[in-house]
C-alpha positions in Angstrom: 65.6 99.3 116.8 64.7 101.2 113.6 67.2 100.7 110.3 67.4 103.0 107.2 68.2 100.9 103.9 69.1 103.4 101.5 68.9 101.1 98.4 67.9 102.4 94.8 67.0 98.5 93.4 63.4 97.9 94.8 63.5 94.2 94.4 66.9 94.2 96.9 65.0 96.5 99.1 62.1 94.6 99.6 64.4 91.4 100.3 66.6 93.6 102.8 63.0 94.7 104.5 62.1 91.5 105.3 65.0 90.0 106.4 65.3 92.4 108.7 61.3 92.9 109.9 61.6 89.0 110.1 64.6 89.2 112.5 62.5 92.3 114.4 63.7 95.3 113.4 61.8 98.3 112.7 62.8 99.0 109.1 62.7 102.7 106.7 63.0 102.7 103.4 64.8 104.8 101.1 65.1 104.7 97.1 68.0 106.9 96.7 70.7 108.7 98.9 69.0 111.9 99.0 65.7 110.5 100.4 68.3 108.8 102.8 69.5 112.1 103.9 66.3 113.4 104.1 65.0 110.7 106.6 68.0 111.2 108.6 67.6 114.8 109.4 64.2 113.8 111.4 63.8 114.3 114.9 64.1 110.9 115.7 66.0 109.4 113.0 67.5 105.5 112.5 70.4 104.5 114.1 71.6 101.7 111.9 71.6 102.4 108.0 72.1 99.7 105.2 73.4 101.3 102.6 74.0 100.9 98.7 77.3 102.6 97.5 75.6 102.8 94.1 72.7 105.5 94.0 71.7 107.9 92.1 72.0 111.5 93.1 73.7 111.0 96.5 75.7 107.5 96.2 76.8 105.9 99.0 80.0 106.8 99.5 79.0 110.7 99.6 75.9 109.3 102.2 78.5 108.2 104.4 80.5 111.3 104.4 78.0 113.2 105.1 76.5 110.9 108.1 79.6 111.0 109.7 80.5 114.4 109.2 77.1 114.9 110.9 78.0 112.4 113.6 81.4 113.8 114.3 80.4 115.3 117.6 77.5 112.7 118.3 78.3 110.8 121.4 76.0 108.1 119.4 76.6 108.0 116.0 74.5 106.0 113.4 76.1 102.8 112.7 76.8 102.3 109.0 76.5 99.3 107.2 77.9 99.3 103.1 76.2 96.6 101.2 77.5 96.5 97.8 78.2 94.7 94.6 82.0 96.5 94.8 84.4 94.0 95.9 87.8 95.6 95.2 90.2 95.7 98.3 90.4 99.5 97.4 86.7 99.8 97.4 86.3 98.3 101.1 88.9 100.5 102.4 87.5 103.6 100.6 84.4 102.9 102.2 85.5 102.5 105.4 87.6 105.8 105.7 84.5 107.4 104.5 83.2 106.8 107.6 81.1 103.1 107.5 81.5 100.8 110.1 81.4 97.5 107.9 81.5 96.7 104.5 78.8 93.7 103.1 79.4 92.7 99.2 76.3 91.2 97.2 75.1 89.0 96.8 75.0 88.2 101.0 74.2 85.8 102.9 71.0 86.3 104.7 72.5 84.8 108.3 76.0 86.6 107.9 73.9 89.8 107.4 71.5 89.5 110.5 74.7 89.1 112.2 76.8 91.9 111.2 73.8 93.7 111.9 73.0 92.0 115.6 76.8 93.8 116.2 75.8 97.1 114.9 72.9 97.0 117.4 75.2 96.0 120.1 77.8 99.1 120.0 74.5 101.2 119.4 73.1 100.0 122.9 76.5 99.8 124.4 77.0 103.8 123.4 73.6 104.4 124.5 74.0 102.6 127.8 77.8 104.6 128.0 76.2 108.4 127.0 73.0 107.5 129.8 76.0 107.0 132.4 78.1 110.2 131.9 74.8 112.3 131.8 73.5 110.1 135.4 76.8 111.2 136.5 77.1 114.6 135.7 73.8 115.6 136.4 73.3 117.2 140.1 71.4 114.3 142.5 68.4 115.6 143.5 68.2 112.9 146.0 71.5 113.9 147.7 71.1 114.1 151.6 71.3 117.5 152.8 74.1 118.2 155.4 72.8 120.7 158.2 76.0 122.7 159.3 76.1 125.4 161.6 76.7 128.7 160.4 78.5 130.1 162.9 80.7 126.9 164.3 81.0 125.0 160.7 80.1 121.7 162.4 77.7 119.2 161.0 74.9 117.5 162.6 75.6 114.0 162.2 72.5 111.8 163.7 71.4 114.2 166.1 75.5 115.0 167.7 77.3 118.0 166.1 80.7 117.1 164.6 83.9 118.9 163.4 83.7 119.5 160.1 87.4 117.4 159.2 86.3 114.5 161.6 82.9 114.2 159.4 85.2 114.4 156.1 87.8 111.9 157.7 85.0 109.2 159.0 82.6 109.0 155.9 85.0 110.0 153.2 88.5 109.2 153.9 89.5 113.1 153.7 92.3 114.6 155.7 92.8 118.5 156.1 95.6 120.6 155.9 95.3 124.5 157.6 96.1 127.5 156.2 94.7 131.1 155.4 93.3 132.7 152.7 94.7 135.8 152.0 91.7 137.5 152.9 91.3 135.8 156.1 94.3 136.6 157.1 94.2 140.3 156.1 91.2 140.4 158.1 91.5 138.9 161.2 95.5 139.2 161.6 96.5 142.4 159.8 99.0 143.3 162.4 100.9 140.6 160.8 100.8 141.5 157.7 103.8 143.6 155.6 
């Protein structure tokens, strides 16, 4: 899994870089929030960001707004991590209607950090695995079995025997039928009966 860190101190990136390539991530770097942004408008661009709320330009409060604003009708939205000195109630909860997804205050611990990170990957994969199901399932089956029906009759050939179209319905899918007429049916093959 590829992670942006969007932090502007070089010698916290560099530590963040390899904690993360040393637990097997695929790791981007950004000095500021703007470069952040910038990375994130690619094609293919990280799902998991690390980010400093202190930055100049874009901080990392405004990065988060925009990410999630961005997001909003994503069915996979990047996963956003603060990591900050900040460590005011006010500030965590700030962050986190902003739109991040947890809230890290520095100095960190290396193992607690791999962790919260290890969960961000999770709900990644678990929306990725969610969003692959609803497209399987919307998507028409090209490997459907055809159903030959006769055009004239309606019945359907059923392992070489033709069958009623409600006993086929009833015996492989549980469906019972009620009769009526359509209103054009029945103008056209009763309309003595009609008004």
């Amino acid at each position: 899994m590829k992670i942006l860190i969007a932090e502007d101190n070089l010698f916290s990136r560099r530590m963040l870089r390899t904690i993360l390539q040393n637990a097997g991530y695929t790791v981007v770097e950004a000095a500021d929030g703007q470069q952040a942004w910038a990375e994130l408008q690619n094609p293919e661009p990280p799902r998991l960001v690390i980010l400093d709320w202190m930055m100049p330009g874009l901080n990392g409060l405004e990065l988060c707004q925009r990410i999630a604003e961005k997001d909003r009708d994503n069915p996979v939205p990047a996963y956003l991590i603060m990591l900050t000195s900040r460590t005011d109630m006010e500030d965590v909860v700030q962050a986190l209607q902003s739109g991040a997804h947890d809230y890290i205050t520095k100095p960190f611990d290396n193992e607690e950090l791999k962790a919260r990170v290890a969960i961000g990957r999770r709900i990644i994969e678990l929306q990725l695995a969610l969003e692959e199901r609803l497209q399987a399932s919307s998507a028409p089956n090209p490997h459907a079995p055809l159903l030959p029906i006769c055009s004239v009759c309606k019945k359907i050939r059923n392992k070489g025997n033709w069958v009623d179209v409600e006993d086929y319905m009833k015996k492989h899918f549980g469906v019972s039928f009620s009769h009526s007429l359509c209103p054009a049916c029945l103008e056209t093959h009763y309309d003595k009966y009609s008004g």
